[in-house]
C-alpha positions in Angstrom: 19.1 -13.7 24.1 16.8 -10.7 24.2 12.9 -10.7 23.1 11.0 -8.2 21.5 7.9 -6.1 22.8 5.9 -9.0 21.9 7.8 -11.8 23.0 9.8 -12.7 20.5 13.4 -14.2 21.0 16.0 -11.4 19.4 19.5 -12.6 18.9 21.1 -9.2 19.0 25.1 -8.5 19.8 24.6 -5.2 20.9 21.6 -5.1 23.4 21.3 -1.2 22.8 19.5 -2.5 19.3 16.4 -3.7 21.7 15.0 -0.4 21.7 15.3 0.3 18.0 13.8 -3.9 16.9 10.8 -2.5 18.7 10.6 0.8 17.1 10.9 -1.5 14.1 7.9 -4.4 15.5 5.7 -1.6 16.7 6.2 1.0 14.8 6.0 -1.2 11.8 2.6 -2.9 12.5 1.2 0.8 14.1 2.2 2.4 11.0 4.2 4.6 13.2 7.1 6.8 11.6 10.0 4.8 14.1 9.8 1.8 12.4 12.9 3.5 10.7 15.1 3.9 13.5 16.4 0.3 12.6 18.8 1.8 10.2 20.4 3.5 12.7 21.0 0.8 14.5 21.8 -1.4 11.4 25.2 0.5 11.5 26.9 -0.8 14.6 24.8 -4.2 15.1 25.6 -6.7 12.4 22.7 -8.5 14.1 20.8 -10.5 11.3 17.5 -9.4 12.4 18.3 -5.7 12.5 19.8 -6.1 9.4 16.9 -7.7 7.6 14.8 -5.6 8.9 16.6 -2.7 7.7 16.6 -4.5 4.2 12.7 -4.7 4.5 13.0 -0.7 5.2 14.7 -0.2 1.9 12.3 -2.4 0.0 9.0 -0.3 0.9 10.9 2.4 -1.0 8.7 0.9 -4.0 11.4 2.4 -6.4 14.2 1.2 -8.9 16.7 1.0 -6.5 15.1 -0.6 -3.9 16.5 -4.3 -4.2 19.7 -2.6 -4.9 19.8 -0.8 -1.5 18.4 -3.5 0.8 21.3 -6.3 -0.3 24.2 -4.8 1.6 21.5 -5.4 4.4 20.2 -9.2 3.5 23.5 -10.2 2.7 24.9 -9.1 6.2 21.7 -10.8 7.5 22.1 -14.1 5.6 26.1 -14.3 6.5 24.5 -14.7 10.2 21.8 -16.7 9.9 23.1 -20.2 11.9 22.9 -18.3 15.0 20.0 -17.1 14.8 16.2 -18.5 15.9 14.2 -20.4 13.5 11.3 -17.8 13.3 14.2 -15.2 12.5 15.8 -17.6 10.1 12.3 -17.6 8.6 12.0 -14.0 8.6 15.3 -13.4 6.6 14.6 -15.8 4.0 10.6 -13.6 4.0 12.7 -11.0 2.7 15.6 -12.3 0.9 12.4 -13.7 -1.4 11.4 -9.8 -1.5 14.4 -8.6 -2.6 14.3 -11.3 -5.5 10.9 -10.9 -6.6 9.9 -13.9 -5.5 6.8 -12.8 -4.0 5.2 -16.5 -4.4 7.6 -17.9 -1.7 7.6 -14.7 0.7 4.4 -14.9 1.3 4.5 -19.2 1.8 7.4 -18.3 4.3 5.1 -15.5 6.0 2.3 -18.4 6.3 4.1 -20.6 7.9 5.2 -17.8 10.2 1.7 -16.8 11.3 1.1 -20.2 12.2 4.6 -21.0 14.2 4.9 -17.9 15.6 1.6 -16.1 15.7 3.5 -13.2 17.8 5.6 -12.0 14.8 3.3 -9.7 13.9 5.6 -7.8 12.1 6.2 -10.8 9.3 2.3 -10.8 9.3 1.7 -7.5 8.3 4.5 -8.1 5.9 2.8 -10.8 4.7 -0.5 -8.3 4.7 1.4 -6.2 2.4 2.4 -9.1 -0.3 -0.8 -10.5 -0.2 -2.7 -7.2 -0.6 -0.6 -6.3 -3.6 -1.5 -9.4 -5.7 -5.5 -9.1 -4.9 -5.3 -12.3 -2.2 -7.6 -10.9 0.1 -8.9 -14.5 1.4 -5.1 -14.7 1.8 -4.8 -12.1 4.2 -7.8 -13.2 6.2 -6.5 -16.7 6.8 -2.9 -15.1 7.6 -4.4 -13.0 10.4 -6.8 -15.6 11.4 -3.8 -18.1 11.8 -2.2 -16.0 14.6 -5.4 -14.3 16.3 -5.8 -16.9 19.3 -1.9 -15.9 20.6 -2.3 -12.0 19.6 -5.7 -10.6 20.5 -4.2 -9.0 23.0 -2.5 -6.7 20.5 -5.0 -3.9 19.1 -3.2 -4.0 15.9 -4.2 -7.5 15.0 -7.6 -6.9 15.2 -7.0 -3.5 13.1 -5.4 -6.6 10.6 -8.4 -8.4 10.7 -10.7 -5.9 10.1 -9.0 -4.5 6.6 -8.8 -8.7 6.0 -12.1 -8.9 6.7 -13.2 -5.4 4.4 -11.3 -6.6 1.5 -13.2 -10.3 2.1 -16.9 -7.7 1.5 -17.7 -9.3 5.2 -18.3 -5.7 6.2 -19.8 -6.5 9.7 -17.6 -8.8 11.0 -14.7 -6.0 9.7 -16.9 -3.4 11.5 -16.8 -5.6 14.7 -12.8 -6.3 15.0 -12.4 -2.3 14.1 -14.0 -1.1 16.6 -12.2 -4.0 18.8 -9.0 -2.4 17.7 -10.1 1.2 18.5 -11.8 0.1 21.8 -8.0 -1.0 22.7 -6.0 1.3 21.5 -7.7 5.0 20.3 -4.9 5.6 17.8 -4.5 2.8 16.0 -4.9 3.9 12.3 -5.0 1.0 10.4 -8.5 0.2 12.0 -9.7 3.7 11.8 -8.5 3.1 7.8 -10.7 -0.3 7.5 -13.7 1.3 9.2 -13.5 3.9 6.9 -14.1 1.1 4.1 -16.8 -0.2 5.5 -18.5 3.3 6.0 -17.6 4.1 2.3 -18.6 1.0 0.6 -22.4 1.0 2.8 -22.7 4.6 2.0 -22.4 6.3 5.2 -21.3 8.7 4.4 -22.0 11.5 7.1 -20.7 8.8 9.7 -17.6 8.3 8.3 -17.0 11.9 7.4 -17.7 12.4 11.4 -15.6 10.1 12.4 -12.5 10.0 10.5 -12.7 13.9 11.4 -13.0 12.6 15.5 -10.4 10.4 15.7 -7.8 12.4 12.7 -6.4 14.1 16.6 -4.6 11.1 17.0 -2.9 10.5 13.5 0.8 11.9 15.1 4.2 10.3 14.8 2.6 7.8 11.5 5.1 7.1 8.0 3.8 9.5 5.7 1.7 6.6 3.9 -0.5 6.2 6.7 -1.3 9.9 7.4 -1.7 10.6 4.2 -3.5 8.2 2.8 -6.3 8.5 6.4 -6.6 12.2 5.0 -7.6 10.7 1.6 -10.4 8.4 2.9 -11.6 11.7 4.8 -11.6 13.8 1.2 -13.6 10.9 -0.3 -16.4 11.3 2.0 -16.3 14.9 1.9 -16.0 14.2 -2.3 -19.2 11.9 -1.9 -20.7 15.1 0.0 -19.9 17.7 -2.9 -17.7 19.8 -1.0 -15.0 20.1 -3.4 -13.2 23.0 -1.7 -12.8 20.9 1.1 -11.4 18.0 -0.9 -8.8 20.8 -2.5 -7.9 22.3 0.9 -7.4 18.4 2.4 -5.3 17.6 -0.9 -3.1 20.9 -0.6 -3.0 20.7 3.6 -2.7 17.1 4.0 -2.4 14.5 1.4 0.2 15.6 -0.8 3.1 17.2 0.5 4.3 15.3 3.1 6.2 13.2 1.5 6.5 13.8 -2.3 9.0 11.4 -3.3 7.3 8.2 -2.2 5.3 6.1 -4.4 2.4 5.9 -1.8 1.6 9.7 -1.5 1.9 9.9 -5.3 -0.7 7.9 -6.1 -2.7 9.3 -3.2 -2.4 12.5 -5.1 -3.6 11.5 -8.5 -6.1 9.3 -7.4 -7.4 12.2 -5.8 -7.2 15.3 -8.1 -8.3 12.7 -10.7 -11.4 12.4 -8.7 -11.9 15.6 -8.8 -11.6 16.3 -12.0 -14.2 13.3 -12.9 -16.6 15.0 -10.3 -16.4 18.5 -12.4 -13.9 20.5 -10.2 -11.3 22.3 -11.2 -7.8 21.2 -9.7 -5.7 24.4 -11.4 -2.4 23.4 -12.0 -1.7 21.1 -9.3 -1.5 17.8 -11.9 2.1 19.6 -13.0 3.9 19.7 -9.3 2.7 15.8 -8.7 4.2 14.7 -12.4 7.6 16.5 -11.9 7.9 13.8 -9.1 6.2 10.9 -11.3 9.1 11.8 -13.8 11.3 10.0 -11.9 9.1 6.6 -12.0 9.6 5.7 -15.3 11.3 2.3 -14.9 10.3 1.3 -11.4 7.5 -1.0 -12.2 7.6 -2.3 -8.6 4.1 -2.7 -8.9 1.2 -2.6 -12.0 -1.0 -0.9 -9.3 1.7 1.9 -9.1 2.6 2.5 -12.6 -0.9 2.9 -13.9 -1.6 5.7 -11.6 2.2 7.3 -12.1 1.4 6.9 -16.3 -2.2 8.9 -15.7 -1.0 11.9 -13.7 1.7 12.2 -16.1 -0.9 12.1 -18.9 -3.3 14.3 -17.2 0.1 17.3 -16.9 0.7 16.7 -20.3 4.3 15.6 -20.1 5.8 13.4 -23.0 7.2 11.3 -20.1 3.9 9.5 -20.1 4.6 7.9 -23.7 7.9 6.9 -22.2 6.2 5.0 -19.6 3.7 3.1 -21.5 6.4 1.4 -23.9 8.4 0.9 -20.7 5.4 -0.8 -18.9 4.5 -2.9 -22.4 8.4 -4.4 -22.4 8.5 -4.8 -18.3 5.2 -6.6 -19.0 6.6 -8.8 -21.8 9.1 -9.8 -19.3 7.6 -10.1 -16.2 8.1 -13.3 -13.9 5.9 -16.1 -14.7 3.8 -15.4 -11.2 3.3 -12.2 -12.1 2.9 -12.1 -16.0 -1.4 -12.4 -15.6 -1.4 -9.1 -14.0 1.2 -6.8 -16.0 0.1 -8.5 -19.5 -3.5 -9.0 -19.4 -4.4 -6.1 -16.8 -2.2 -3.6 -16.0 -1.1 -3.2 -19.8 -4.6 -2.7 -21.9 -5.7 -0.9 -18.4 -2.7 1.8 -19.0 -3.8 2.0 -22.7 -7.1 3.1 -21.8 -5.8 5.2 -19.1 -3.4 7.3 -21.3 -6.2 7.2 -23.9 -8.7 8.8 -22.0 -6.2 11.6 -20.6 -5.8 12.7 -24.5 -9.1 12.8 -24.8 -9.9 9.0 -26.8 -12.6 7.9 -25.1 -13.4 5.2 -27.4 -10.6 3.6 -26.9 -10.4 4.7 -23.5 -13.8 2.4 -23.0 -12.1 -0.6 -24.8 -9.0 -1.2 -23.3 -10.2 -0.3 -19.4 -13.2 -2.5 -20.3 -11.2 -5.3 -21.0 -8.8 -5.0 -17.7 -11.6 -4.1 -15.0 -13.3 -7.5 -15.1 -9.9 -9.3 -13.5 -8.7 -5.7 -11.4 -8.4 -7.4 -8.4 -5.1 -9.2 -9.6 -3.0 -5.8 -9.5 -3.7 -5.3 -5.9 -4.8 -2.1 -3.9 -8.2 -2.0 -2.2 -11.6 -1.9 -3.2 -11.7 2.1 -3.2 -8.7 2.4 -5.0 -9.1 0.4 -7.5 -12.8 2.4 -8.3 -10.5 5.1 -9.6 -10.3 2.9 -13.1 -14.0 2.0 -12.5 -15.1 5.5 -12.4 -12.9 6.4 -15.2 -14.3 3.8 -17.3 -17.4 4.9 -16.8 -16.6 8.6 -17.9 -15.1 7.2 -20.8 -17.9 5.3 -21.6 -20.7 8.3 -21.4 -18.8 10.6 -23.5 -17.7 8.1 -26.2 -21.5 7.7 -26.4 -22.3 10.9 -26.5 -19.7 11.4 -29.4 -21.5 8.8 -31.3 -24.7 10.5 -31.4 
């Protein structure tokens, strides 16, 4: 019996697989780009913890084929589970729930986890990541508060607490445990991300521009979410600012491009030129590289959030793929599990509508249908500042269906 950076009893067979479980642990909750070595070790260690974590690996793909590729992994995990720990018992059955949509009863199991084991940190920012996708953001904050007293040693708890905390609107006490995080631990840019927030949503706007451009030095060896996504909070200060060449040159030298084919930078890029756009600048033909790679979306629906951002950039190129997409997100939604058939049917689809409406230019309708979704948004998940994409592109609608009806 092995434990983890943290302190975590491992059951591994091949002790070698030490090194790579903490890759997974820290690089996971440090939204470092290691977490992935698992995999590798996933091959010669049937281990169930490496191999559930490997599944959990697969699963952040966001795509069609994610649930597909992380079985092989569970199933391997699951055929060991009576010798392993209860927390790592707990953690398989966390995501075996994942894998089978039953969101609902991972994040119960990642509860209970934050409460037993307050040291798997890496369950809790799984849980994070369930919970922030269905809107729980009282969720999240109980989650992290749970396993604070055993883990605030750990920077990256308090960078947990403050995005908890930001997406509560308790914007001081999520200023507080940021800079807590950062005092700890300089790169930790999860807590430079939730400061950001706060500096966004209170306007301050020359601060946050400052300081996301102070501590960006340290933003080395992240996934390409992370990085990516940092660089975007950056270009929406410098958007708030009016210096749209900036925002274009951070798009083109930062944001998109790293990694194309994920979901995450995708919708980091259309969020972004559609910003733009709604701002008066001219984006050239960059919508038309970001919906060759959207293309492929078109049955993924791993998340409303996702799809209504994949349907608009498709829209805004032009491609016919978009019309594909709506009827594919209107039969997903007429479909959807029970726990999740709130947010696909009465959000995400008349929100799409109106998105796809007011790329082709119908604003009116563009007004009604968004109208009618923003007022329960929260229940499709992202933040606060992603989710004022739709906001401001009601709003757009809004003005020039009036001025049309003059």
């Amino acid at each position: 019996m092995w434990t983890d950076s943290l302190g975590n009893a491992a059951t591994l067979e091949d002790e070698s697989s030490l090194a790579a479980l903490n890759d997974f642990v820290e690089g996971f909750i440090a939204s470092e780009a290691r977490a992935v070595n698992i995999l590798a070790a996933a091959e010669r260690d049937p281990s169930p913890i490496v191999q559930a974590c490997s599944a959990a690996v697969h699963m952040f793909a966001e795509s069609r084929d994610a649930s597909a590729n992380a079985k092989p992994f569970l199933d391997r995990a699951l055929a060991g589970e009576s010798r392993c720990t209860p927390r790592e018992r707990r953690f398989i059955h966390a995501v075996k729930a994942w894998v089978e949509g039953d969101i609902p009863r991972a994040i119960a199991l990642h509860d209970e986890q934050a409460r037993e084991f307050p040291r798997d940190l890496a369950s809790l920012k799984l849980g994070h990541y369930h919970l922030f996708n269905v809107g729980d953001s009282p969720g999240m904050l109980r989650m992290a508060s749970a396993a604070a007293p055993a883990s605030g040693d750990v920077p990256y708890l308090h960078g947990m607490l403050a995005f908890a905390h930001e997406q509560c609107h308790q914007l001081d006490e999520a200023e507080v445990a940021a800079r807590r995080a950062i005092s700890m631990r300089r790169k930790e840019p999860w807590a430079h991300h939730a400061l950001a927030h706060v500096m966004l949503t209170q306007g301050r706007i020359d601060e946050g521009h400052a300081f996301m451009q102070d501590v960006s030095e340290t933003w080395t060896g992240l996934n390409s979410f992370m990085v990516t996504h940092n660089w975007w909070h950056q270009a929406l200060f410098a958007l708030e600012l009016e210096r749209h060449d900036e925002v274009l040159a951070l798009y083109d030298q930062q944001v998109w491009g790293v990694a194309k084919d994920y979901s995450q930078d995708q919708i980091n890029a259309v969020s972004l030129l559609a910003r733009l756009e709604l701002a008066g600048a001219d984006v050239g033909d960059r919508w038309q590289d970001v919906a060759g790679y959207l293309a492929g979306r078109l049955d993924d629906h791993a998340l409303p959030f996702l799809d209504m951002q994949y349907l608009y950039g498709l829209a805004r190129a032009k491609r016919p793929e978009a019309d594909t997409l709506m009827r594919n997100i209107e039969a997903h939604a007429a479909n959807a599990p029970d726990h999740a058939t709130p947010a696909w049917q009465q959000v995400c689809v008349p929100a799409s509508r109106g998105l796809l409406a007011h790329a082709r230019g119908d604003y009116q309708r563009a007004a009604d249908e968004l109208g009618q979704a923003l007022p329960r948004l929260a229940e499709i998940g992202g933040s606060h500042a992603q989710r004022d994409l739709f906001v401001r592109v009601h709003r757009d609608a809004v003005a020039r269906a009036q001025r049309a009806n003059r």
